[in-house]
C-alpha positions as CSV (number, residue, x, y, z in Angstrom):
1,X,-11.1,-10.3,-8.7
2,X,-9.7,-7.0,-7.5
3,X,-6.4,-7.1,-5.6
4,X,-5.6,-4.8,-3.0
5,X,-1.2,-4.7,-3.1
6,X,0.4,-3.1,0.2
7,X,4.3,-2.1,-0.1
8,X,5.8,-2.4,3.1
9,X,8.5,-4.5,4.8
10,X,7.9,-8.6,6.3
11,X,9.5,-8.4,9.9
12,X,8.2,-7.0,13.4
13,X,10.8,-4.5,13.5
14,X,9.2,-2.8,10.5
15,X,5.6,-2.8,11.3
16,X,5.1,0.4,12.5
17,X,7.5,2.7,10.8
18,X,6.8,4.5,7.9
19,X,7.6,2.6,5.4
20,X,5.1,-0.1,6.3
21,X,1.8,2.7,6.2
22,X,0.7,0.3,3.3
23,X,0.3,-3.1,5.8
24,X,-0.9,-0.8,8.5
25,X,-3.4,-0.2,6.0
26,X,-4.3,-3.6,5.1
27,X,-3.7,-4.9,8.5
28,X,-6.9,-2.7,9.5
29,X,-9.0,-4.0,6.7
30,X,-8.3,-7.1,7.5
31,X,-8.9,-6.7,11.4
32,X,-12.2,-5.0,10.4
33,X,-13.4,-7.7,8.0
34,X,-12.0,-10.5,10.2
35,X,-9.8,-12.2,8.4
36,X,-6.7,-13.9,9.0
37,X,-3.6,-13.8,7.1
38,X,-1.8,-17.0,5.2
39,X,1.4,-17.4,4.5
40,X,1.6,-18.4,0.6
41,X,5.2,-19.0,-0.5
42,X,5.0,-19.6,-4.5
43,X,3.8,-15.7,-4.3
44,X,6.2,-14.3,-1.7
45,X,3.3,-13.0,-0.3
46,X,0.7,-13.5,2.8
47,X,-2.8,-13.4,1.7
48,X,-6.0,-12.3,3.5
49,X,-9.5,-12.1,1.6
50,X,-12.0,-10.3,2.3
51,X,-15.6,-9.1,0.8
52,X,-15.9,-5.0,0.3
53,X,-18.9,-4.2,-1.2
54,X,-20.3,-8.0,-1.5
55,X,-16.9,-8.6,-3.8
56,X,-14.3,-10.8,-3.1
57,X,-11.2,-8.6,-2.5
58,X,-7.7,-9.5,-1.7
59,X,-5.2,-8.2,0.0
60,X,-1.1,-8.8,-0.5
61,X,1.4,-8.2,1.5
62,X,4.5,-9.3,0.2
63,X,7.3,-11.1,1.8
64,X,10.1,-9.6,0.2
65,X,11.4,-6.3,1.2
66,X,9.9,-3.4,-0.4
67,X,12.5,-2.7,-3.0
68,X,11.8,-5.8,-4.8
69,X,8.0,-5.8,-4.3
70,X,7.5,-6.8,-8.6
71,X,8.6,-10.6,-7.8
72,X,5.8,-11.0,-5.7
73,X,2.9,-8.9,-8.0
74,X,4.1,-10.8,-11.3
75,X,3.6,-14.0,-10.1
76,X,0.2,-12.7,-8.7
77,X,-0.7,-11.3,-12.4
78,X,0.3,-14.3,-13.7
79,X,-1.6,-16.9,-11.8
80,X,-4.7,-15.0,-11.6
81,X,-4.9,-13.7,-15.2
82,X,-5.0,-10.3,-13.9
83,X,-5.3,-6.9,-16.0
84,X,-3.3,-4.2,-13.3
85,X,-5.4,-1.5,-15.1
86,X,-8.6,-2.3,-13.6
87,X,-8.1,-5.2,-11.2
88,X,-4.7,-3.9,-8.8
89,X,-4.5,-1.2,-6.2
90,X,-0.9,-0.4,-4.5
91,X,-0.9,1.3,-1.6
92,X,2.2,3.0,-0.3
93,X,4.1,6.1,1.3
94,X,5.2,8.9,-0.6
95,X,8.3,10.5,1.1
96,X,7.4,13.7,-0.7
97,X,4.0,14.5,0.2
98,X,3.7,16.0,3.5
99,X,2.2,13.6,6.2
100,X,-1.5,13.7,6.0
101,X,-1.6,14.5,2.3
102,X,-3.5,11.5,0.2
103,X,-2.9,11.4,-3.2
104,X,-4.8,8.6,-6.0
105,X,-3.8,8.1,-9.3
106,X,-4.3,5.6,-12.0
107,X,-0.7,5.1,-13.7
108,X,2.3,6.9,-13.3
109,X,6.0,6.9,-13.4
110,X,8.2,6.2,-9.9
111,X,9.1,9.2,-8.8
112,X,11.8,8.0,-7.1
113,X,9.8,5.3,-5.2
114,X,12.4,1.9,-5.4
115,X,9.4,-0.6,-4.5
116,X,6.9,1.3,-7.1
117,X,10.6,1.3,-9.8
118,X,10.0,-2.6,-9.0
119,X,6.8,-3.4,-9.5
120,X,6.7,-1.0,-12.7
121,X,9.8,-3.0,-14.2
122,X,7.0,-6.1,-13.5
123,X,3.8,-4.9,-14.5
124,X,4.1,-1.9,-16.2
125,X,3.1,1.3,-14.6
126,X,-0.6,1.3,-15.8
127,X,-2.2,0.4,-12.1
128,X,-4.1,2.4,-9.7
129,X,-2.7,3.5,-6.5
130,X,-3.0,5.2,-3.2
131,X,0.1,7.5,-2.3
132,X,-0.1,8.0,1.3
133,X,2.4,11.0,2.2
134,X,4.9,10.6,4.8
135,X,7.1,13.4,4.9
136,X,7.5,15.4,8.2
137,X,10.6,17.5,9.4
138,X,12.0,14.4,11.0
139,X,13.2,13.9,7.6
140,X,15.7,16.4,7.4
141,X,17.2,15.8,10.8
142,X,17.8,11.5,9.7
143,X,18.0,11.6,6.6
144,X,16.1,9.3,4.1
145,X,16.8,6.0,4.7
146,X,16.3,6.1,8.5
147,X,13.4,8.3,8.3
148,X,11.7,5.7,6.5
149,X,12.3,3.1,8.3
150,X,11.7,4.7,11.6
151,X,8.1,4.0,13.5
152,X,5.6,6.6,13.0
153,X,5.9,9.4,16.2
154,X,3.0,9.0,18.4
155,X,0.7,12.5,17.3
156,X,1.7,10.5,14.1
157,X,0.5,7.2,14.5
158,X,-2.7,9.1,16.0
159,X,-3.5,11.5,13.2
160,X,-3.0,8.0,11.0
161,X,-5.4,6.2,12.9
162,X,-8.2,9.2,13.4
163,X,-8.1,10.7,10.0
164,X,-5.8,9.0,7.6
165,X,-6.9,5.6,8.0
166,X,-10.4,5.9,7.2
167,X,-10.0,7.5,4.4
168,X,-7.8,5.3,3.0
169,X,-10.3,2.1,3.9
170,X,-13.0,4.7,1.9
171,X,-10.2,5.0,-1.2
172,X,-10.2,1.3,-1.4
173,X,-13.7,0.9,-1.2
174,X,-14.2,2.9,-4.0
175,X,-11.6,1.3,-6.2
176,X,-13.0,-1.6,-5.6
177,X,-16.2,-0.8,-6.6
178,X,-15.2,1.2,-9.7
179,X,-15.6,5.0,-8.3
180,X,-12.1,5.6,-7.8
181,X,-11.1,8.6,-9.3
182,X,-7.6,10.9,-9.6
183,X,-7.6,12.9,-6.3
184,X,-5.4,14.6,-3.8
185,X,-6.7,15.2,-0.2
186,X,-5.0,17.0,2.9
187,X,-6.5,16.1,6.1
């Protein structure tokens, strides 16, 4: 079973800022796969499967906020008997990769990242994951926090659905199917 993990915040106020890039993600698999998302309490998560590739995949959002993302993955490892180095993906932003930059890697420290701190403290940091770069000069002008948690700008939320978002979806398909490998792409 592969499990596709998306950091983000639960709540409609969050859905579209930047923070959330990893449910907008998942949110588009699932629209294109048609699936439906449930609610599943005992691991602070909803749920949506999906087959990529003939496999059954899943995809997690979690319900908590996105600095304490680890609850929800451990319980997830736990129940399903899961090994994070070849059966999880996390997708999130990356507040220091410019906006459009894509970067994969297979393990790796934090960086900074307070959901990815969380989920290494739970895990371990040996996972693959999708680092989907946010950064813009917005940032300077907010600051961090708000930046973050601000909605994507419409050229933004354009360029993510054009360009971005399908190479994400392709990213996933390939870690899904066991081609991932380490990359960084500009768009």
């Amino acid at each position: 079973m592969k499990l596709i993990f998306a950091q983000g915040n639960p709540g409609t106020e969050y859905e579209k800022s930047r923070h959330n890039v990893g449910f907008i993600v998942l949110d588009n698999i699932a629209l294109n796969c048609k699936a439906q998302w449930v609610n599943k309490p005992k691991f602070q998560a909803s749920m949506a499967s999906v087959l990529i590739n003939n496999d059954k995949v899943t995809l997690i959002k979690p319900n908590t906020f996105y600095n304490e993302t680890g609850a929800s993955i451990r319980k997830l490892v736990d129940f399903y008997k899961l090994d994070p180095t070849t059966d999880i993906l996390v997708v999130h932003d990356d507040l220091d990769l410019p906006f459009g930059t894509i970067r994969v890697r297979q393990q790796g420290r934090d960086a900074g990242n307070n959901g990815v701190k969380s989920i290494n403290s739970h895990i371990g940091s040996n996972y693959a994951r999708i680092r989907i770069g946010i950064n813009n000069e917005f940032r300077e002008k907010i600051g961090d926090v708000n930046f973050v948690l601000d909605n994507f700008r419409n050229a933004e939320s354009k360029q993510l659905k054009k360009d971005i978002m399908p190479k994400v979806i392709n990213l996933v398909e390939q870690f899904c199917d066991g081609s991932l490998t380490i990359a960084s792409h500009k768009l």
